[in-house]
Gaussian input, Z-matrix of N, CA and C with variables (Angstrom, degrees):
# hf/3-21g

backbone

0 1
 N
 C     1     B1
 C     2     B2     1     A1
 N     3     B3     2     A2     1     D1
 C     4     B4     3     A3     2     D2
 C     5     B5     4     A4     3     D3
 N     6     B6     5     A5     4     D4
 C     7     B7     6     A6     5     D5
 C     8     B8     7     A7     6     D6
 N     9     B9     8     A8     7     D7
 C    10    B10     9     A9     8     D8
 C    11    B11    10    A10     9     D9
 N    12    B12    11    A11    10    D10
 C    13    B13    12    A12    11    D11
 C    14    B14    13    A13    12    D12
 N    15    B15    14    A14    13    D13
 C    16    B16    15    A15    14    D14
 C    17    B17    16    A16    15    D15
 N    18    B18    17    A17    16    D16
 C    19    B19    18    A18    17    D17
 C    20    B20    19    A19    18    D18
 N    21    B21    20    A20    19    D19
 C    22    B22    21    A21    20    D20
 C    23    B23    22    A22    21    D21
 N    24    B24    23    A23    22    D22
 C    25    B25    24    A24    23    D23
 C    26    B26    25    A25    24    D24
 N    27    B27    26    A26    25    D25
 C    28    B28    27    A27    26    D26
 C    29    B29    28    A28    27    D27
 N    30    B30    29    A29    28    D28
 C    31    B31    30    A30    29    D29
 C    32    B32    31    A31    30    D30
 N    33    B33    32    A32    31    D31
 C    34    B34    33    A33    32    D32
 C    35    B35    34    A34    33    D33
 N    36    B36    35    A35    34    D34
 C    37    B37    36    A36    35    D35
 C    38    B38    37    A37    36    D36
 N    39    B39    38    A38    37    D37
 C    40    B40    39    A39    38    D38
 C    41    B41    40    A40    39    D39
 N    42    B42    41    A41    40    D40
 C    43    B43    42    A42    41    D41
 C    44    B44    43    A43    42    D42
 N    45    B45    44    A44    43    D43
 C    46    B46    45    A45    44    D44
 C    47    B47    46    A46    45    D45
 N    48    B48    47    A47    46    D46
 C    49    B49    48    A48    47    D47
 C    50    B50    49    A49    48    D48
 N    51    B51    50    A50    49    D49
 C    52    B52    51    A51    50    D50
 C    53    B53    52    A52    51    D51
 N    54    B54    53    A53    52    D52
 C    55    B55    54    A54    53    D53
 C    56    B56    55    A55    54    D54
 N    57    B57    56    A56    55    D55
 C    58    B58    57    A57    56    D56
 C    59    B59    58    A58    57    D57
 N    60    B60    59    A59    58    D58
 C    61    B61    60    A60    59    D59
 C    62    B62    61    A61    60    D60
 N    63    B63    62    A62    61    D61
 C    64    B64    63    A63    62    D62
 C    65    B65    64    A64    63    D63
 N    66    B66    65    A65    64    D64
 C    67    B67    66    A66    65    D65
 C    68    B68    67    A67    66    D66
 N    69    B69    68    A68    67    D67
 C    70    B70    69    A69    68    D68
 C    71    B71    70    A70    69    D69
 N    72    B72    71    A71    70    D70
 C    73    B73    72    A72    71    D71
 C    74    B74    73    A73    72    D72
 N    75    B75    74    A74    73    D73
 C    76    B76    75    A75    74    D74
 C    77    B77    76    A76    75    D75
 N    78    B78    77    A77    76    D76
 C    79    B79    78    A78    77    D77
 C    80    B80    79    A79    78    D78
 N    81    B81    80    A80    79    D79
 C    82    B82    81    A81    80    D80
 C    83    B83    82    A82    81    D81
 N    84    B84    83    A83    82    D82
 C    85    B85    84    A84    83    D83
 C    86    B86    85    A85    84    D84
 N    87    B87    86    A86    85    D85
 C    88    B88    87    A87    86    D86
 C    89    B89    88    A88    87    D87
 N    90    B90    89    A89    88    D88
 C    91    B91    90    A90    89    D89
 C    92    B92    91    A91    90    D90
 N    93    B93    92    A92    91    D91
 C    94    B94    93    A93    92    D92
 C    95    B95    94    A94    93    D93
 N    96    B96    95    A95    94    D94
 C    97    B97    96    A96    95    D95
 C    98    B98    97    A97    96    D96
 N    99    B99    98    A98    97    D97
 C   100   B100    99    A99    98    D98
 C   101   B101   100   A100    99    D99
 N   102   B102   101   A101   100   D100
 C   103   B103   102   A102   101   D101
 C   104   B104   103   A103   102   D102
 N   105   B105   104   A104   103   D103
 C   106   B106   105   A105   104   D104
 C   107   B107   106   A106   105   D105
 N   108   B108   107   A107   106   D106
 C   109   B109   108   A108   107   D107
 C   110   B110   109   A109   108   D108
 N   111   B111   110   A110   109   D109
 C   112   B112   111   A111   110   D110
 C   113   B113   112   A112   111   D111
 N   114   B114   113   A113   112   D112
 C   115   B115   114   A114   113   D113
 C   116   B116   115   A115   114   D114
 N   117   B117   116   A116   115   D115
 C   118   B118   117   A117   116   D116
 C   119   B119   118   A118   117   D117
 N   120   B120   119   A119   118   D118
 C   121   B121   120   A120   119   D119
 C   122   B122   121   A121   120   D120
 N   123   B123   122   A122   121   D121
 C   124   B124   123   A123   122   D122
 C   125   B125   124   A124   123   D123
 N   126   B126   125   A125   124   D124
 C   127   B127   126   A126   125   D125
 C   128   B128   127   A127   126   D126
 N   129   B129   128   A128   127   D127
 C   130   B130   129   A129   128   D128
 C   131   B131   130   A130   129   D129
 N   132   B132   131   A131   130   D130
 C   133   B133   132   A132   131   D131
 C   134   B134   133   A133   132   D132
 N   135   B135   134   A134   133   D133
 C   136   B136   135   A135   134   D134
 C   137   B137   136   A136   135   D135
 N   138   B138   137   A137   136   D136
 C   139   B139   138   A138   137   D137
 C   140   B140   139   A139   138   D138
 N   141   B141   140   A140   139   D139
 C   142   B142   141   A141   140   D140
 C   143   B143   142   A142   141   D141
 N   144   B144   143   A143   142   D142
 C   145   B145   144   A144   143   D143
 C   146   B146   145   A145   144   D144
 N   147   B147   146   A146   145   D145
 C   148   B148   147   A147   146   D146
 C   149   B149   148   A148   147   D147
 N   150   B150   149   A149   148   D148
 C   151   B151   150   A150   149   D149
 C   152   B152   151   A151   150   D150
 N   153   B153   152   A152   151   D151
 C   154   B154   153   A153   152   D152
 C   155   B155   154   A154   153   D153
 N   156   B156   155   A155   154   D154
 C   157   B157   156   A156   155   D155
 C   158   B158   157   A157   156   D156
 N   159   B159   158   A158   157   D157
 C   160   B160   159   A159   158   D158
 C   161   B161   160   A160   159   D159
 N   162   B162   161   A161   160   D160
 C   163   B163   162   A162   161   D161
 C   164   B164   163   A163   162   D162
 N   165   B165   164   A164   163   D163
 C   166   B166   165   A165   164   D164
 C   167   B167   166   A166   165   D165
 N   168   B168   167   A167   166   D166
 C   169   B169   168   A168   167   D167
 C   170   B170   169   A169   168   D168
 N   171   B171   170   A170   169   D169
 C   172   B172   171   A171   170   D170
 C   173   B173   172   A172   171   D171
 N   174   B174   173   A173   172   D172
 C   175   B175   174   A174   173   D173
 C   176   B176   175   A175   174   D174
 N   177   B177   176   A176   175   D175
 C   178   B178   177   A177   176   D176
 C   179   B179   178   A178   177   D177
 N   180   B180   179   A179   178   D178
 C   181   B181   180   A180   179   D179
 C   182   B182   181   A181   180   D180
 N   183   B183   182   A182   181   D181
 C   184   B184   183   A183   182   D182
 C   185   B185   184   A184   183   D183

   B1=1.4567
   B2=1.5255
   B3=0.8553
   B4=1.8500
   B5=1.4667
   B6=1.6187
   B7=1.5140
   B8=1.4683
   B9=1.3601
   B10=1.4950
   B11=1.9130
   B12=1.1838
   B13=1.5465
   B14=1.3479
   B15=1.2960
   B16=1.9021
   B17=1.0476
   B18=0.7419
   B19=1.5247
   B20=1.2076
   B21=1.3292
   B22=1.6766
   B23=1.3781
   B24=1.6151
   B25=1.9691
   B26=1.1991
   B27=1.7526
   B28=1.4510
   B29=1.5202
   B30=0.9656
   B31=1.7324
   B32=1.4067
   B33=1.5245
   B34=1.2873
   B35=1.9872
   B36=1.4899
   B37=1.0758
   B38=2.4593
   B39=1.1117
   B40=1.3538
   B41=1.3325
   B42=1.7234
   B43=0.9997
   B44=1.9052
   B45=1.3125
   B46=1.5317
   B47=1.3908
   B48=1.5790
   B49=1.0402
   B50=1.8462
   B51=1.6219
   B52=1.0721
   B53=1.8846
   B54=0.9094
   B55=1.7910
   B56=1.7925
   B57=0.9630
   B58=1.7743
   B59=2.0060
   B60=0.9208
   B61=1.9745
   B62=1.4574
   B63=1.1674
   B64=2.0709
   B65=1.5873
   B66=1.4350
   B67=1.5585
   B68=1.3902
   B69=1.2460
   B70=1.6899
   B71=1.7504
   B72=1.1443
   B73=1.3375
   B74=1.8403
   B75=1.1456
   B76=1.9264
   B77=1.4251
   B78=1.1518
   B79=1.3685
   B80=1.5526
   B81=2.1292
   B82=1.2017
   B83=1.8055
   B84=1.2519
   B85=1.3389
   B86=2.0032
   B87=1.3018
   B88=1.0753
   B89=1.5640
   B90=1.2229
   B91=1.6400
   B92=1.3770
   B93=1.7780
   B94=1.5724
   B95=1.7598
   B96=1.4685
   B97=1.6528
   B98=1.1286
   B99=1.1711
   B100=1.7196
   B101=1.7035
   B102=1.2985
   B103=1.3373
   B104=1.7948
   B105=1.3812
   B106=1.7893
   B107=1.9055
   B108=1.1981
   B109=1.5429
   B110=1.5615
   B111=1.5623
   B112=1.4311
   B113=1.4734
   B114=1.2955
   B115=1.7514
   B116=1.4175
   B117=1.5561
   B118=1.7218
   B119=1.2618
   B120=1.3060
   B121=1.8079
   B122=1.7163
   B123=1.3859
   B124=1.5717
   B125=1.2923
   B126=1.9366
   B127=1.2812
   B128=1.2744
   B129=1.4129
   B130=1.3705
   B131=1.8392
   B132=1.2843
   B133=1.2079
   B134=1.5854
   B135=2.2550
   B136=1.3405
   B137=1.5572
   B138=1.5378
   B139=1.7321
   B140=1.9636
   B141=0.6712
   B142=1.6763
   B143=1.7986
   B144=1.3193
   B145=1.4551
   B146=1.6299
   B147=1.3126
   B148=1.6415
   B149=1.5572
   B150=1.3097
   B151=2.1094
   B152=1.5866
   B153=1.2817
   B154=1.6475
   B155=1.0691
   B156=1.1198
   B157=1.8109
   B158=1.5513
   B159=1.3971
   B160=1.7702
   B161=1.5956
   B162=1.4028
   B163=1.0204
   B164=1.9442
   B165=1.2808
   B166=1.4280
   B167=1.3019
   B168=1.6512
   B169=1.5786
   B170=1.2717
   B171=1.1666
   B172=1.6391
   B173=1.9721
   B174=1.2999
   B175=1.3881
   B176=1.4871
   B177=1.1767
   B178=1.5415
   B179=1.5587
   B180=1.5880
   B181=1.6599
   B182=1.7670
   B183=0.7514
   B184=1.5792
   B185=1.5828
   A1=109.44
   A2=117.89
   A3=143.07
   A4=95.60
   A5=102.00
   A6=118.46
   A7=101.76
   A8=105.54
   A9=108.60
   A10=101.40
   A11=117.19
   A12=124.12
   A13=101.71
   A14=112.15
   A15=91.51
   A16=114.43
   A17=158.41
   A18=161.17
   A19=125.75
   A20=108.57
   A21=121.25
   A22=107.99
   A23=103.28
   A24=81.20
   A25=141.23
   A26=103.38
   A27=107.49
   A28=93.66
   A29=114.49
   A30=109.73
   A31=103.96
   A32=124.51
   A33=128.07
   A34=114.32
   A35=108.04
   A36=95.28
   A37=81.45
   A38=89.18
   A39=98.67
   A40=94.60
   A41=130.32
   A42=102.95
   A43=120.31
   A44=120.74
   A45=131.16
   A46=128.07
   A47=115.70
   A48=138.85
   A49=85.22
   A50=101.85
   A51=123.40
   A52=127.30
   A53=94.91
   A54=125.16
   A55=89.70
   A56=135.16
   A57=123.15
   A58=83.24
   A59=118.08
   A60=98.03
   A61=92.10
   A62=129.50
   A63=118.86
   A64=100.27
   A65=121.27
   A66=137.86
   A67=98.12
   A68=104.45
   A69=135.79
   A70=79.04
   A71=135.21
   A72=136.70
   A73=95.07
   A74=97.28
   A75=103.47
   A76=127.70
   A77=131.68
   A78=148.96
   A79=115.86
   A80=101.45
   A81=115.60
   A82=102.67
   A83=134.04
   A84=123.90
   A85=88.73
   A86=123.07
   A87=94.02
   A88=118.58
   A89=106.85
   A90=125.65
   A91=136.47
   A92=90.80
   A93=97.71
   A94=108.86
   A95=126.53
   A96=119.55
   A97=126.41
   A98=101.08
   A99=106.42
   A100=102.58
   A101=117.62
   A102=98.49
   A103=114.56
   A104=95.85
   A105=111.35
   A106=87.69
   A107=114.06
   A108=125.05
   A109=113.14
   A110=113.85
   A111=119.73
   A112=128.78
   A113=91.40
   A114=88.41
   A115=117.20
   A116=111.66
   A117=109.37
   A118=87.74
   A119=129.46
   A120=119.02
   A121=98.44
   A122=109.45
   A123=114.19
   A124=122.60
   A125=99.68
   A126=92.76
   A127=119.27
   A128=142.17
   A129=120.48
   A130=137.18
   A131=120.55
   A132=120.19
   A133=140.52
   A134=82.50
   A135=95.34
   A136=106.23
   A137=113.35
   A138=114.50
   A139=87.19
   A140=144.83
   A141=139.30
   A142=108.33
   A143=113.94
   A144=118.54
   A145=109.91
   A146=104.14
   A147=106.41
   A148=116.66
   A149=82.84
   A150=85.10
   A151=111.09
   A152=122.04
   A153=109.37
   A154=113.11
   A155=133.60
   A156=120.82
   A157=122.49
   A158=98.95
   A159=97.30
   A160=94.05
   A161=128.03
   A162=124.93
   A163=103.56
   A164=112.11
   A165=115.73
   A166=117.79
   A167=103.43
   A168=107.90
   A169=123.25
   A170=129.04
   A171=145.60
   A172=87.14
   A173=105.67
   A174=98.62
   A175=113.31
   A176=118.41
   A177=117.11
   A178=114.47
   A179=103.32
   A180=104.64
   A181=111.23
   A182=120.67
   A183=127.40
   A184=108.17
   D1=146.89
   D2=175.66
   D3=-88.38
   D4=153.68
   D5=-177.52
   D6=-52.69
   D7=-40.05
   D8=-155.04
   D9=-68.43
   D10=-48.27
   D11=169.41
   D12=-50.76
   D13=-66.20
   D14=174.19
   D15=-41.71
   D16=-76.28
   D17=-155.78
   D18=-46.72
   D19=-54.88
   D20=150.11
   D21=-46.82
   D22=-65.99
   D23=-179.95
   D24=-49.33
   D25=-19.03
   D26=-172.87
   D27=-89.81
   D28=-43.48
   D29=177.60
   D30=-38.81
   D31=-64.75
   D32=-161.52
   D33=-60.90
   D34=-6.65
   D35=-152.72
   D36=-121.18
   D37=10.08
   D38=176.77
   D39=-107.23
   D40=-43.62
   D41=-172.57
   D42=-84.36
   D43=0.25
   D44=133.48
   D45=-20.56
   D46=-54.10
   D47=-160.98
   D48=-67.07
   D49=-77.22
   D50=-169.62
   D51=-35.81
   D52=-55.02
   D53=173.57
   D54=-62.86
   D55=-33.07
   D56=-176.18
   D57=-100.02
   D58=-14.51
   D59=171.36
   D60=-90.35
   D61=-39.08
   D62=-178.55
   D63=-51.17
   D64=-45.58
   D65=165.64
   D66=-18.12
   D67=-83.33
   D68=-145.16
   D69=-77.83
   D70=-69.14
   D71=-162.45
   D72=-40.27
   D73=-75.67
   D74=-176.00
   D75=-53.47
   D76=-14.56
   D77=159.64
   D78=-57.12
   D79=-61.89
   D80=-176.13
   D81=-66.72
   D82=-30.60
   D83=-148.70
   D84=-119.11
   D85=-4.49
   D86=169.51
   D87=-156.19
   D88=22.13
   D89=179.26
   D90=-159.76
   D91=19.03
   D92=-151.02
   D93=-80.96
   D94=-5.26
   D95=147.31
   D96=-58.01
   D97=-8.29
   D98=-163.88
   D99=-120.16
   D100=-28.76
   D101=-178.43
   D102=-142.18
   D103=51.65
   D104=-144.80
   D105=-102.16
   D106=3.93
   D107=173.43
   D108=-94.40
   D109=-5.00
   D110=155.90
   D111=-88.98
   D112=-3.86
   D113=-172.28
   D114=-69.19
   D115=-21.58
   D116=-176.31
   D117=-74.67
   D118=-48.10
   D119=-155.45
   D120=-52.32
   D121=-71.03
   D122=168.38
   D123=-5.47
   D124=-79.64
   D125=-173.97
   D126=-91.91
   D127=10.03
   D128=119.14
   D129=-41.82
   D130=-19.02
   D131=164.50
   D132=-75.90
   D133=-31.77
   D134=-176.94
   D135=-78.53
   D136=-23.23
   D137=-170.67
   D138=-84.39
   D139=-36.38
   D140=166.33
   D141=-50.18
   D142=-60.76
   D143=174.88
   D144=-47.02
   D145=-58.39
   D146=-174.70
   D147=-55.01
   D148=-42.55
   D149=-179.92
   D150=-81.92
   D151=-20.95
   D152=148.85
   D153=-65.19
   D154=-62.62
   D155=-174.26
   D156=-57.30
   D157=-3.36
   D158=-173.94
   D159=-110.17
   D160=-24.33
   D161=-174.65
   D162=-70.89
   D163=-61.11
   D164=167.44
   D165=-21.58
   D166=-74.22
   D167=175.01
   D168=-43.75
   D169=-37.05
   D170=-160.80
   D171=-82.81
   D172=-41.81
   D173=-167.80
   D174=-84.16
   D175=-17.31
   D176=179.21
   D177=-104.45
   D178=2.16
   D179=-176.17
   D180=75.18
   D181=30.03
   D182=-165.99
   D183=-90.68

């Protein structure tokens, strides 16, 4: 891969991260009696997402 493909990948794998906080964002602000038994799954995914995307970066020097 080229810098430029890294980059995208790391983008793509940040914007993962992100899209599971819109998750967590929409739950908390508009359903969260009702569906406040997802939040561990979440934020177990989002702390999994983050440490792939930081691990990548860390590994390609990015």
């Amino acid at each position: 891969m080229d810098e430029k493909e890294l980059k995208k990948e790391l983008a793509r794998l940040k914007r993962l991260a992100v899209e599971i906080a819109g998750e967590i964002h929409d739950i908390v602000e508009d359903t969260l009696w009702v569906k406040y038994t997802e939040l561990p799954i979440l934020s177990a995914k989002i702390v999994e997402a983050i440490k792939t995307a930081e691990t990548f970066k860390e590994k390609h020097n990015l």
